[in-house]
N, C-alpha and C positions, 0 to 999 in steps of 0.2 A: 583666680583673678588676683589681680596685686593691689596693695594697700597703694594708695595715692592721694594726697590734699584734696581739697575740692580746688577746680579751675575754674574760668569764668573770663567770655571775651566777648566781642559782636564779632558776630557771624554774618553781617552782610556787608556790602560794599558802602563806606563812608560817603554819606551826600543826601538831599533830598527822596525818596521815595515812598512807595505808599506805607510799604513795611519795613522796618527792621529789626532782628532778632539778636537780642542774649540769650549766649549760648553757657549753661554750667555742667559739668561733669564730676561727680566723687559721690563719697559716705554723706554727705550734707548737702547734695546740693539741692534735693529739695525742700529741707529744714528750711534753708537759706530763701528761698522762692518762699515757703509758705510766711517766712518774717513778714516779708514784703507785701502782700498779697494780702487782698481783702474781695472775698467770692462771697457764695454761697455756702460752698464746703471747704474744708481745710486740704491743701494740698497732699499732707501727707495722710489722707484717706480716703483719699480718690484712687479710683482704679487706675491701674498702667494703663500707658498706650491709649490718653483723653486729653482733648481739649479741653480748657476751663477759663469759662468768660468770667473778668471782674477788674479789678484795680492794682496798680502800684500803689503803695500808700511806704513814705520816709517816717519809719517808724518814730523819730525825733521829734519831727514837727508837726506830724500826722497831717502833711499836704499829701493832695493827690497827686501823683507825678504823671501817670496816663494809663489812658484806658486801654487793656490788654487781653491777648487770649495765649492760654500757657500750656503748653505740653508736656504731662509729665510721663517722663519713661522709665520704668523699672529695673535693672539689672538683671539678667544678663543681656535679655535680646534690645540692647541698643548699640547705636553706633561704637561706642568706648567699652562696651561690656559693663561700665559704671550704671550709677543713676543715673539722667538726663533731663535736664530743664531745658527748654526755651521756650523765651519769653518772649512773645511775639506784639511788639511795640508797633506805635505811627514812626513812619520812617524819616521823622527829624531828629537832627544830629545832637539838639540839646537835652532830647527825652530818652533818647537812648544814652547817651554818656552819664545822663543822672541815675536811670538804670543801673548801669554796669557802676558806677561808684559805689553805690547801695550796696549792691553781692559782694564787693570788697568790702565794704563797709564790718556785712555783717561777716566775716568767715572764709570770703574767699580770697582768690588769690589768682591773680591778671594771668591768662593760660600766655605760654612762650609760642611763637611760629611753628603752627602743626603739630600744637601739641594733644590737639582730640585724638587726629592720626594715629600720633606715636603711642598714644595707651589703647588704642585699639590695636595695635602692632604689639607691641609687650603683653596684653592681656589676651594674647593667641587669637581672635577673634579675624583676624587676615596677616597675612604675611607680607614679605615685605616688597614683592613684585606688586600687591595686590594697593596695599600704601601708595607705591612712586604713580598705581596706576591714576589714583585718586586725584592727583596731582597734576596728572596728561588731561586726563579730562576739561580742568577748570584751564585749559593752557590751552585744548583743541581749537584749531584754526576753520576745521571741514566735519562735516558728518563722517565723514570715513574716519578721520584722526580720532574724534568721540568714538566712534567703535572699537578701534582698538584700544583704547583707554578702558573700555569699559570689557570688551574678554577680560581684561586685565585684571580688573577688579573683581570681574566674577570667578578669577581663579584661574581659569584658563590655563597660562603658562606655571602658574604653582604645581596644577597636575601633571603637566607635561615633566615640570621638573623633577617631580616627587617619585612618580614612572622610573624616571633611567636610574635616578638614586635608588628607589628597590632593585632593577636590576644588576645596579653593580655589588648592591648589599649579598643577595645570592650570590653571585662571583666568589666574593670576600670568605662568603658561609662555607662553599666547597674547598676553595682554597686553604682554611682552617683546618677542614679534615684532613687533605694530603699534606699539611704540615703535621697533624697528629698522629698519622697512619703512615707513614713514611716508606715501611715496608713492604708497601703493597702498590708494584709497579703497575695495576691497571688502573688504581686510585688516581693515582699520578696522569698517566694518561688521559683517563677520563676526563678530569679536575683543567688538563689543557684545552682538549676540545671542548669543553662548558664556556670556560673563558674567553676562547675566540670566537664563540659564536652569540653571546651576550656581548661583549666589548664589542663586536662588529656589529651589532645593532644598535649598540649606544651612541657608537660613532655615524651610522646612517644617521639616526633620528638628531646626532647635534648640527650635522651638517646640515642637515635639511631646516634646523633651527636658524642657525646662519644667514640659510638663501634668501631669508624672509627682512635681513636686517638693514639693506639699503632702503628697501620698501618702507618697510616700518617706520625708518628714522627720518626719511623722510615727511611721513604724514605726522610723526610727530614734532617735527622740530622747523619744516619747511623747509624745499628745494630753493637753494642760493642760488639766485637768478641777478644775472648780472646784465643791465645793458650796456656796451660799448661801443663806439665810432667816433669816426670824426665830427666839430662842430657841425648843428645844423644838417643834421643828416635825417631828424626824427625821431629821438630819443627817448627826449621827455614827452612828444605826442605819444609814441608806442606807450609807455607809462600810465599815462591817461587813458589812453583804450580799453588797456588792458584793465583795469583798475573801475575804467565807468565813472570817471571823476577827474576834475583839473586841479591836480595835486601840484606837478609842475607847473614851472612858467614858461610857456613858449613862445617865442619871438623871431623873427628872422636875422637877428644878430648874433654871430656866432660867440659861442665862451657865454651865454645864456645863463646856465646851469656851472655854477663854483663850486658846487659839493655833491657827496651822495644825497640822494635821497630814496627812502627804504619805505616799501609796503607791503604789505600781505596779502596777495588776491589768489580766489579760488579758482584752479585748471579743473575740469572733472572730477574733482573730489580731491584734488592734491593741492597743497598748500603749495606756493611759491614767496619764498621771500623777494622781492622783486627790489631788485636797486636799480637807480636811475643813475650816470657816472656823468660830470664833465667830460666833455669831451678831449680825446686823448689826440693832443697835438704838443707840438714846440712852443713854445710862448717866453715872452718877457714877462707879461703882467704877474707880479708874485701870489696875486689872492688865487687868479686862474692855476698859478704851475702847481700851491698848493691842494685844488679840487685835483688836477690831473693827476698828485702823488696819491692821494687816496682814491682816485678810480684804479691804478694798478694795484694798488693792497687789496680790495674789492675783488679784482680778477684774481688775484692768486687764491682766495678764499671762497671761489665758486664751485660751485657743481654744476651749473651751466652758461655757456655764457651767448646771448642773443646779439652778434654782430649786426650793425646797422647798415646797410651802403645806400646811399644816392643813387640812384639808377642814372642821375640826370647829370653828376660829375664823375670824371676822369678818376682812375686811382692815384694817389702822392704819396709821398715817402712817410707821412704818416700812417697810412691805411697798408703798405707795405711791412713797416717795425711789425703794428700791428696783429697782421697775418700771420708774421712768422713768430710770434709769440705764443700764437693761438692754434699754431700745426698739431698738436697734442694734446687739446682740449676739447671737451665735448663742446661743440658750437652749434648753431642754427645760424643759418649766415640770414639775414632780411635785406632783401633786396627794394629798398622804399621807392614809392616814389614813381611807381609805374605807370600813372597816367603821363606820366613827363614821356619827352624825346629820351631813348637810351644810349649814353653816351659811356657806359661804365664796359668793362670786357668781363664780360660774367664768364666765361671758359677761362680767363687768366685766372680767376676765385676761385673756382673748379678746381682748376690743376692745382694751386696752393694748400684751400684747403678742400682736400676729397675726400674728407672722413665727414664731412660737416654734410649737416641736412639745409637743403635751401627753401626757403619760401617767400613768396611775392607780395608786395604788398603797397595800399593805397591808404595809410593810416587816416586822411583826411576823410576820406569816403567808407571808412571801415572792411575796404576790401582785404580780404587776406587774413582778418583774424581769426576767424575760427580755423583755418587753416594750421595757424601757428599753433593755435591750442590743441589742435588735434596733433599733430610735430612734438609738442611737450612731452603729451600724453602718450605716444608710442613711443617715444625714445626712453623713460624711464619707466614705462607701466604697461608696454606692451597696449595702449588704447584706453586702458582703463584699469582700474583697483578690485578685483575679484577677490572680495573678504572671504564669502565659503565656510572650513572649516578649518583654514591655516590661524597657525598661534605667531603672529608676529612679534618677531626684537624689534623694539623703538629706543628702548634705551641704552645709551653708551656703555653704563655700569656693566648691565646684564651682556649686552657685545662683550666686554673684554674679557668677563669671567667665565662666558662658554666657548669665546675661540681658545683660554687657555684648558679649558676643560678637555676640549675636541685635540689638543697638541698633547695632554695627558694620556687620554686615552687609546692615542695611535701611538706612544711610546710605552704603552702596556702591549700592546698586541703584537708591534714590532721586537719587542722583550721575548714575546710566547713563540713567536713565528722563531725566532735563535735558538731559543732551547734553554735558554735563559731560566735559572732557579726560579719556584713557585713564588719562593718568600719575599723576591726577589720582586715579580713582576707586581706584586700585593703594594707595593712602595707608590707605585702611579694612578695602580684604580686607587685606592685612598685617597692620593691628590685628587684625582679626577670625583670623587664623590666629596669629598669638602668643598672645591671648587664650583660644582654644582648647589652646594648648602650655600653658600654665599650669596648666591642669586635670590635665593627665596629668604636668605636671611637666620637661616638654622645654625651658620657660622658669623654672623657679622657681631664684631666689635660693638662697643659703648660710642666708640669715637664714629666710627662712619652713620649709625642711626643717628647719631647728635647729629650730624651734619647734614643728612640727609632730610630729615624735618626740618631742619632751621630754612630749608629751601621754601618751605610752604610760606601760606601767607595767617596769619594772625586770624581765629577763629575755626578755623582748619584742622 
């Protein structure tokens, strides 16, 4: 374990509630808790792993500051590998800031964003897929998104990683001999079919790591959902439906809606970040043409976008741009509006866009939503999120250091398959096993874990 100051922060969310917790970590941080602290017994001879009903007391003026119950946790089996205090306060914002003054007061020192994380991370106690997962968690949008956060944490993708890094270690081991043994043509031989048939199972299993990465990133980060059409077509109602809430404002005048407006509702277990766009026409009004420049920054930035049409008007030359904008994009076209006379040419939408999934819809009457949401749900999940026993990619980092991993290791193999020198081919799986260190952190710099925890939030 590594030597560290004692830290010291609140660990719940600032504002009124029943509870809130000081959080301290290091060589003092129960010294520090027993200053404070006026029980039955002295904290520092109480057993690990107990609660302890009694007082805050300011050692200065010997006020009481409030009545508490304190957890003390012993080194090594805590969260940071350190010692562990908290101190478990009434959850107003004045008894806790007096709190946490006091443990500064006596010795400590205000912890930095994620910084329990990061000495649980440096005192080997989780790695660093296991950290970012800690982090998904308190971020999750869906029960499904929570579960991948939490493989995460339980290691999950750490073993998986650790796995192909032993096998390419073995590779590396053989490959040593037929450099030492030079003179022994079956060595050599052997030493190549070793190689290509470890490297071609490292390369199965990154791929197959891969497949899981739209998914994953997904439930972790929420499907960009974009709505678009013409004014007054139903936009910001679809928003509301979807949502179960009058977020927008709807009215029967068109150019309603001047801006995006963004929320997060649960599809079957899949997050959708759900935007609501101005509607995309010609205009003079400047406040409107500005909503309508950011509904198309909006669309370029989607992963799906939910076209709206009128059943009950004609197509125009806005609904046309439109279209042809959207020939290439994964769309769901909504056909609104269908208790109305149909006056729109739904085979001319067809033939434009015929990659696009169509569904019907009476947003007034709730006809057709579940519809839609079953349409979400097949078009990126196949119906549904079958968790199992797949190790999902959610995060970008980990994506880009194992597709370079996967481009490494198929230029070892394509190396072996040429005839290409041992020593030779030994240049890429190395890449390719640092590369995979990266991921779990066995290779990461000073500067990217700096960065990476400063992402957290304060008590963390």
């Amino acid at each position: 374990m590594m030597e560290f100051d004692t830290i010291s922060s609140i660990s719940t969310p600032m504002g009124e509630g029943a509870i809130g917790i000081v959080r301290l970590s290091g060589t003092n941080a129960i010294k520090i808790a027993d200053t404070l602290y006026k029980g039955k017994f002295r904290l520092t001879e109480v057993e690990s792993h107990t609660m302890n009903y009694g007082h805050i007391i300011d050692p200065h003026s010997h006020d009481a500051i409030d009545e508490v119950m304190i957890a003390v946790m012993k080194a090594p089996k805590t969260y940071t590998s350190e010692d562990v205090v908290e101190i478990n306060c009434h959850g107003g914002i004045h008894s806790l800031q007096q709190v946490l003054q006091l443990t500064l007061k006596h010795g400590a020192r205000l912890a930095e964003p994620g910084e329990f994380t990061k000495r649980a991370f440096l005192n080997g106690r989780i790695d660093l897929t296991q950290a970012e997962g800690v982090m998904d968690i308190i971020h999750a949008k869906t029960s499904k998104a929570s579960k991948v956060a939490l493989q995460q944490i339980n290691g999950r993708l750490k073993m998986k990683i650790e796995t192909l890094r032993q096998y390419i270690l073995e590779i590396l081991a053989q490959v040593e001999v037929n450099i030492d043994y030079p003179e022994y043509d079956d060595v050599e031989e052997a030493t190549t079919e070793l190689l290509k048939t470890n490297a071609q199972y490292v390369s199965r299993e990154i791929t197959s790591l891969l497949q899981t990465a739209s998914q994953g990133k997904i439930m972790r980060d929420g499907l960009s959902t974009v709505i678009v059409g013409r004014p007054n077509v139903g936009k910001s109602s679809l928003l509301n439906a979807m949502i179960q809430d009058n977020k927008a404002i709807v009215t029967d005048v068109a150019g309603t809606t001047r801006d995006v407006l963004e929320e997060f509702v649960n599809i079957r277990g899949v997050p959708l970040r759900l935007i609501d766009t101005a509607g995309i026409r010609e205009t003079e009004d400047i406040v409107e043409k500005i909503g309508v420049e950011r509904s198309h920054t909006a669309l370029k930035q989607a992963d799906l976008v939910l076209y709206v049409i009128n059943q009950n008007e004609t197509l125009n030359e806005d609904d046309y741009r439109l279209m042809d904008y959207l020939k290439n994009e994964e769309v769901i076209v909504i056909i609104n509006k269908v208790d109305l006379e149909q006056r729109v040419n739904i085979d001319e939408i067809k033939s434009i866009l015929s990659n696009a999934e169509f569904v019907y819809t009476s947003i007034t009457t709730d006809q057709g939503i579940d519809e839609l949401e079953e349409s979400i749900a097949s078009l990126f999940f196949d119906g549904s999120v079958e968790m199992q026993d797949a190790t999902y990619l959610s995060n970008a980092r980990h994506i880009q250091l194992i597709e370079q991993a996967k481009e490494s290791i198929e230029d070892a193999l394509s190396s072996a398959e040429e005839g290409v020198p041992i020593d030779l081919v030994q240049i890429d799986l190395i890449k390719t096993w640092e590369l995979l260190g990266e991921v779990i952190g066995a290779q990461a710099d000073e500067g990217l874990i700096d960065q990476l925890f400063s992402q957290f939030c304060l008590g963390k």
